[in-house]
N, C-alpha and C positions, 0 to 999 in steps of 0.2 A: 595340618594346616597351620601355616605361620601365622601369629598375634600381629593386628595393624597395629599400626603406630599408637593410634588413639586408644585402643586397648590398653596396650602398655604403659601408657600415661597416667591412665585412669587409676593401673593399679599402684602404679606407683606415687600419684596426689591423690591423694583421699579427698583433701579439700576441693580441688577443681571437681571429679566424681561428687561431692557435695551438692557444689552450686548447680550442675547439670540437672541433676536430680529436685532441687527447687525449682528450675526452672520449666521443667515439666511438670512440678504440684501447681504452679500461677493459674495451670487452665483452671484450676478448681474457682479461679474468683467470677463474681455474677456482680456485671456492674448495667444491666441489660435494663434499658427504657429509662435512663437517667443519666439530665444531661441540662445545660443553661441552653434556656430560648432566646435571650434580649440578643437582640442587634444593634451595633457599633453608628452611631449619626457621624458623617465624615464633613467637610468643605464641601463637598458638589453637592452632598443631599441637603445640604443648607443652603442653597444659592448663594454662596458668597465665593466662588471662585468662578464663575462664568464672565466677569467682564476684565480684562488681563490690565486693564489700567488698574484697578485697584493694588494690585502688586508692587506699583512704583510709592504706595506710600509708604515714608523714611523710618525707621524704626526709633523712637523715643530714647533721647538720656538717662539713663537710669539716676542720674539726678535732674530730671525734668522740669521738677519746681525751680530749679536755678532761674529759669529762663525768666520769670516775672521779674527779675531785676529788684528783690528784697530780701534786703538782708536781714531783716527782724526774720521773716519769712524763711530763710534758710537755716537759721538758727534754731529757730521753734522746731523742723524737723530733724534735722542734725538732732536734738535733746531728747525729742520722742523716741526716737530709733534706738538711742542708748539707755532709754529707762523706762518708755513703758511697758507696764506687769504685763498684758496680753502680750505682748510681741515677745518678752520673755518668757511665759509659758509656750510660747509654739517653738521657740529655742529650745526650750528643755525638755521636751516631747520631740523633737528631731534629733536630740543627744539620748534620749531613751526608745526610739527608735532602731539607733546606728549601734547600739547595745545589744538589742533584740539580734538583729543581722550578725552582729561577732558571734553571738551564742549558738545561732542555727550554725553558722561557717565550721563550727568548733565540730559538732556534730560529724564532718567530712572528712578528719585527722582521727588516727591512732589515740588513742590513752595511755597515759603508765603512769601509774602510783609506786610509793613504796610503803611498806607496812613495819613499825620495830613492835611486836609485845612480848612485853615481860611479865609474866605472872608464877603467879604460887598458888598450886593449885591443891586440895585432897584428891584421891582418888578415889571413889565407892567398891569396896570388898565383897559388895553385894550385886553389882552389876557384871559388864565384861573384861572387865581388868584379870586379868590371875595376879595372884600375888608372885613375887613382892610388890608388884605393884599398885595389886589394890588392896586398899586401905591405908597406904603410904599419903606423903603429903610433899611432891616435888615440884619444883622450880621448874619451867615451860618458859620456854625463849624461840619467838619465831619474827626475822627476819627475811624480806619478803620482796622483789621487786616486781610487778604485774603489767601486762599489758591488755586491750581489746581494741579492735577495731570491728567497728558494724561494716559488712561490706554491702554498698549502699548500690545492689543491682539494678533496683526496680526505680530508683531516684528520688525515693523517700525523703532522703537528706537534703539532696540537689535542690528539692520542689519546695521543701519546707524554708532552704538558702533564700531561694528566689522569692518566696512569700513574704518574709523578714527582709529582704532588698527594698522589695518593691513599696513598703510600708514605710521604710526611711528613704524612699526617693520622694514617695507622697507626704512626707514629714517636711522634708528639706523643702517642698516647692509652697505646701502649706504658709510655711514661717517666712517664706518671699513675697506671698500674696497677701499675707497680714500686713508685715513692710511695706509694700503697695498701697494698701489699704488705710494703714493709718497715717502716712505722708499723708495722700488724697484728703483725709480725714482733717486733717491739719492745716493742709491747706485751706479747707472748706471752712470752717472752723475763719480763719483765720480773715477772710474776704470776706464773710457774715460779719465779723466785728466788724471791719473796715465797713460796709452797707449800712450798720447801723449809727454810728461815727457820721455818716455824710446826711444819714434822717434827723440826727442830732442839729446838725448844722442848715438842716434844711429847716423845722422847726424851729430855731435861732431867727432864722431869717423870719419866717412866719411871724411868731412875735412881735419881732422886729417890725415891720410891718403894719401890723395889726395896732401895734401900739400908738404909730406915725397916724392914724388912718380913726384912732380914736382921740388924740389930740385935734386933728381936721373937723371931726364932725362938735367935739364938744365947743373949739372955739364959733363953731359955723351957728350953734342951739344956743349960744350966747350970744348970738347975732341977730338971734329970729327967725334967723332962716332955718333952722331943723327944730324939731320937736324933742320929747325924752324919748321917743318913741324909740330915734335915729342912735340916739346916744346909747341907750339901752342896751342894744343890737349890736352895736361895736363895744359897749364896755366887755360885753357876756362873750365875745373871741377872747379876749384877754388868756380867763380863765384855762378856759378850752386849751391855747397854745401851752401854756405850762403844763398842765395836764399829761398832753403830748409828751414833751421834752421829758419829763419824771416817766413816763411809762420805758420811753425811749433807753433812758438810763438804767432801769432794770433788767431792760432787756440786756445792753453793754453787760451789765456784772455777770448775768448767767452765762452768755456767750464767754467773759475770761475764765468763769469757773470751768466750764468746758474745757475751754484749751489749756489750760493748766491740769485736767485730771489727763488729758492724750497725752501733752507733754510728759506728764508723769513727776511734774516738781509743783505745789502748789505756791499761789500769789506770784507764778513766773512773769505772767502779762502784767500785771502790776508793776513792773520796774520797766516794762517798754515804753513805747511812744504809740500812741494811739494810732492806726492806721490809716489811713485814707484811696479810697479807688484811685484818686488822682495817679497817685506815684505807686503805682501798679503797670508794668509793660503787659501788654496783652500779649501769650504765647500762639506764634505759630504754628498751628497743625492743620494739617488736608484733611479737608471734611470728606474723605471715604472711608470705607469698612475694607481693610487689606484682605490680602486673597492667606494671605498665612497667618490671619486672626489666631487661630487654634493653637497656633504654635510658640504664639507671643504672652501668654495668658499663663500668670503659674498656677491659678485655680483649676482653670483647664486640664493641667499638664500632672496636679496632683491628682485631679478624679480619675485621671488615662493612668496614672500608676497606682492607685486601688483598683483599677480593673485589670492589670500586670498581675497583682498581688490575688487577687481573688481568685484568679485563673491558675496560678501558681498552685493556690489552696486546693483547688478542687485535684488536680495533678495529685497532690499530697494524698489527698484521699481517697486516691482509686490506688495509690501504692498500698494502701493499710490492708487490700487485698491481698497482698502477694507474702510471701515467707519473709521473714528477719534470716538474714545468717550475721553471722557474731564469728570474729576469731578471737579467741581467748587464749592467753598466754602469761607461765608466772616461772618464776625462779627463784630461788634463796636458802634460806638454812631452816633449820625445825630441832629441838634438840630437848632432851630433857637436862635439865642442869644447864642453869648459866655456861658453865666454862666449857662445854662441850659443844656451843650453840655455831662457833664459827671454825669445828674442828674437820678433818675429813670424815666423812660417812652422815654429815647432816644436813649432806644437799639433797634438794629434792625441786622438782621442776614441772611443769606439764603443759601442753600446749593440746589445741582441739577446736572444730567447728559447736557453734550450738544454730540449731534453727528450730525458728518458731513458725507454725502454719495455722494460721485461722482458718478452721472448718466452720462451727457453727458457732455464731456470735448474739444472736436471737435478733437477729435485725438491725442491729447496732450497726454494722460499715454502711450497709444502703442508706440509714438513718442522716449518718453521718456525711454519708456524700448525696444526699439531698439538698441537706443544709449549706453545704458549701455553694452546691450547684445555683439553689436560692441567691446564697451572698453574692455570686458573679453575678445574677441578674440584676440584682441591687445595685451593685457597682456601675455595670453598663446604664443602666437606666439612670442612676445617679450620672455617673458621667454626659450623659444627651442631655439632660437637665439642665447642666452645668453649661454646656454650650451654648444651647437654645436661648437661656438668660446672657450670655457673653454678646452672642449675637442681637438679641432684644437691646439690650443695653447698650451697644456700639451704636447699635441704628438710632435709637433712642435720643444718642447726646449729638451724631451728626446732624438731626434733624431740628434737635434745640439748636444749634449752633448756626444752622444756615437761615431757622426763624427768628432768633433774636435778632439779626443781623437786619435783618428786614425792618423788623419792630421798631430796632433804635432810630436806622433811618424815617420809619412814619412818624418816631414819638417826639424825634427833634425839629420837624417840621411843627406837629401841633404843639410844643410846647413855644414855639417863636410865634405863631396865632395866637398863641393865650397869653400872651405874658403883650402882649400889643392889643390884645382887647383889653386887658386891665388894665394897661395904661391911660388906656381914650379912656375908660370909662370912671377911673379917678381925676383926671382932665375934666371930663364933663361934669361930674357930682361937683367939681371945685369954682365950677365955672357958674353951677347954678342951672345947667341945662339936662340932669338928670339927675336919675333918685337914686338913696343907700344901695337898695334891692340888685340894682345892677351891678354896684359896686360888687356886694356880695357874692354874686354868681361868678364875675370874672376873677374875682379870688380864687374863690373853689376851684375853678378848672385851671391858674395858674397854678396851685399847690399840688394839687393831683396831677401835673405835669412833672412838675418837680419830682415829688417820690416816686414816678414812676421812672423816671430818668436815672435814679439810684437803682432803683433795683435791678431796672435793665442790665446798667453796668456790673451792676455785683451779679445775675443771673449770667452775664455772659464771660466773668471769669469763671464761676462756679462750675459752668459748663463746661469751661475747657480744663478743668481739674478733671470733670467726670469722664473727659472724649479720653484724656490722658491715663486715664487709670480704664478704661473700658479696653484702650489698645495696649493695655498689659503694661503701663507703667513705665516702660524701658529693660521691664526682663528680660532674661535671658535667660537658657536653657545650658546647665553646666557644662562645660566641655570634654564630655567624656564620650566614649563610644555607644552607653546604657541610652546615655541622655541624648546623644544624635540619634538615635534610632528612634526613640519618643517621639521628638518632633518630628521628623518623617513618619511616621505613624500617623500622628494629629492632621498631618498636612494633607493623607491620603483617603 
């Protein structure tokens, strides 16, 4: 009977006859009842892809904050981005990341070293030398140049690649969402001083005021007409408004120390100009929650590449089941005596498979790939997490955004009623046709119009810092093949 083909192959590689032969040891692996349960949250099971108008919202600048039209404002972030220490540790965690990934890649290429030793050796008379060689004391020279490549069948290396990928993809999108993060941050920062700058000025006025309004009554109790009752009652605002003002002013200092430690330079705000809501543009954005939220979001897009990565892992560790094979390979010279070391006759070579097969490990791979199995669930469950506040958070600032809106419109109505009933009713205390008490009250409610009317405004930038950073800031997702597939992932 004539030898098939694959017979004669066989005998003729060893190596391939090798690998065959691993490959028929792998049924020995027991990877049986172990496995990740969590499921994947998408766009549809979130309701935010059912109404197709959301889709037409415009995707964000990734310089966004431009759009307020301040330039103190674009500077302050400009300077964070380039120096502060958080935002540069997630840089240097995405560069020790993208290290990790060369090392696993390295793993999927050949080896070769080369070796020179030179030594002077005894030899033992008493061992297995014979004389003359033993008990002599000779010169040993071995030059040496070696190879190995793991052949990586069952994708051990591949899976460990993609695990070390997937951790610097979640690195890179990390250190974009911090950048996001502390713009936003900065900006926010940044509209709180401006809010408390316009309380400063509104308390100014108060005083102001107040003081107008105790000159009234002190000449009126010099006239007869008021008592010290009257006087009393208006000196004792006085107090109160500076009070005010000086609480106001500490607040202003901790707000700069803030933004001077985001920035990352201290006593930066110090050398500005104080801000004001006034000269502030209000930013443009459609109060809906886009249908490709998920896709827009780098926190998002990191947690979906730790579940890339953790899935990769577990892959890694159902390989640890299967055999290693190894080609090993070396060539060079061997010689006793120096000068004999690069002569003919002291070459010497070898080349050969080695495999390794785990039979019994005491529980150690199932162990092992529990653990991993565990970490993908962490991961997915991290990731829904991560969404679910994305989305919390989106809906969150449209719905600030659509009630402020409302607010200011009622607040500037009541505040044009109150600020015309303390009119009439400093009119009438002047006239002699009513009492302090009044006066009193229609203060109150013009002042509490007032600071409300700041804060409105600073709430309703603030907000749209937060709408702006909630729809991912103006990310983007890198242009690469790894990273278009992500985002279509997210979207699905």
């Amino acid at each position: 009977m004539t030898e098939s083909f694959a017979v004669r192959a066989l005998r003729r590689t060893p190596v391939v006859a090798a690998a065959l032969a691993v490959v028929a040891l792998a049924g020995c692996a027991d990877m049986a009842g172990i496995g990740s349960h969590a499921k994947l949250r998408d766009a549809t099971t979130l309701g935010i892809a059912a109404d197709p108008a959301r889709a037409t919202v415009p995707s964000l600048d990734s310089q966004w904050w431009q759009a307020f039209g301040d330039s103190q404002l674009n500077a302050l972030v400009d300077q964070a981005v380039a120096g502060n220490p958080n935002l540069q540790v997630a840089r240097a965690r995405l560069v020790r990341a993208q290290a990790s990934a060369d090392i696993a890649g390295a793993a999927l290429l050949p080896k070769v070293g080369a070796d020179l030793n030179l030594n002077r050796q005894k030899f033992n008379s008493n061992y297995i030398y014979p004389a003359p060689l033993g008990g002599s004391t000779q010169n040993i020279g071995l030059l040496q140049l070696g190879a190995s490549w793991e052949l990586d069948f069952f994708g051990k290396n591949r899976s460990a690649l993609d695990t070390a990928l997937g951790a610097a993809n979640a690195a890179a999108a990390d250190a974009d969402a911090a950048r996001v993060l502390l713009a936003s941050n900065v900006a926010r920062s940044y509209f709180q001083w401006a809010r408390l700058n316009e309380q400063v000025e509104v308390a100014k006025r108060t005083l102001a005021q107040r003081d107008e309004t105790f000159k009234l009554v002190r000449d009126r109790v010099a006239a007869g007409l008021d008592t010290r009752l009257e006087l009393r009652q208006s000196e004792g605002g006085l107090p109160e408004a500076r009070q005010q003002i000086e609480a106001l002013n500490e607040q202003i200092a901790l707000q700069q120390h803030a933004l001077d430690a985001l920035v990352g330079q201290p006593n930066v705000s110090a050398s500005l100009k104080p801000p004001v809501l006034a000269g502030v543009k209000p930013m443009a954005l459609q109060a809906n929650i886009p249908a490709d939220l998920l896709g827009r979001r780098a926190d998002i897009a990191a947690a979906r590449w730790r579940v890339e990565a953790a899935t990769s892992d577990v892959a890694n560790a159902k390989t640890q089941f299967y055999p290693n094979v190894n080609l090993t390979a070396f060539a060079g010279f061997q010689s006793l005596g120096f000068g004999k070391l690069l002569k003919s006759g002291s070459e010497q070579w070898g080349v050969g498979p080695a495999i390794h097969l785990p039979i019994f490990e005491g529980g150690r791979l199932r162990a092992n790939l529990r653990g991993k199995s565990a970490d993908l669930d962490v991961a997915i469950e991290s990731y829904n997490a991560t969404v679910l506040d994305a989305v919390r958070d989106a809906a969150d600032q449209v719905s600030s955004a659509q009630s402020i809106t409302r607010q200011q419109t009622e607040q500037r109505a009541a505040q044009t009623a109150a600020e015309g009933a303390y009119d009439i009713a400093v009119q009438r205390y002047r006239a002699g046709l009513g009492n302090y008490l009044n006066v009193l009250t229609a203060e109150t409610a013009v002042l509490a119009q007032r600071r409300l009317a700041v804060d409105l405004a600073a709430r309703a930038l603030d907000t749209q810092v937060g709408l702006a950073r909630a729809l991912g800031g103006g990310w983007q997702p890198p242009a690469t093949a790894t990273a278009a597939a992500l985002t279509a992932a997210t979207q699905n």
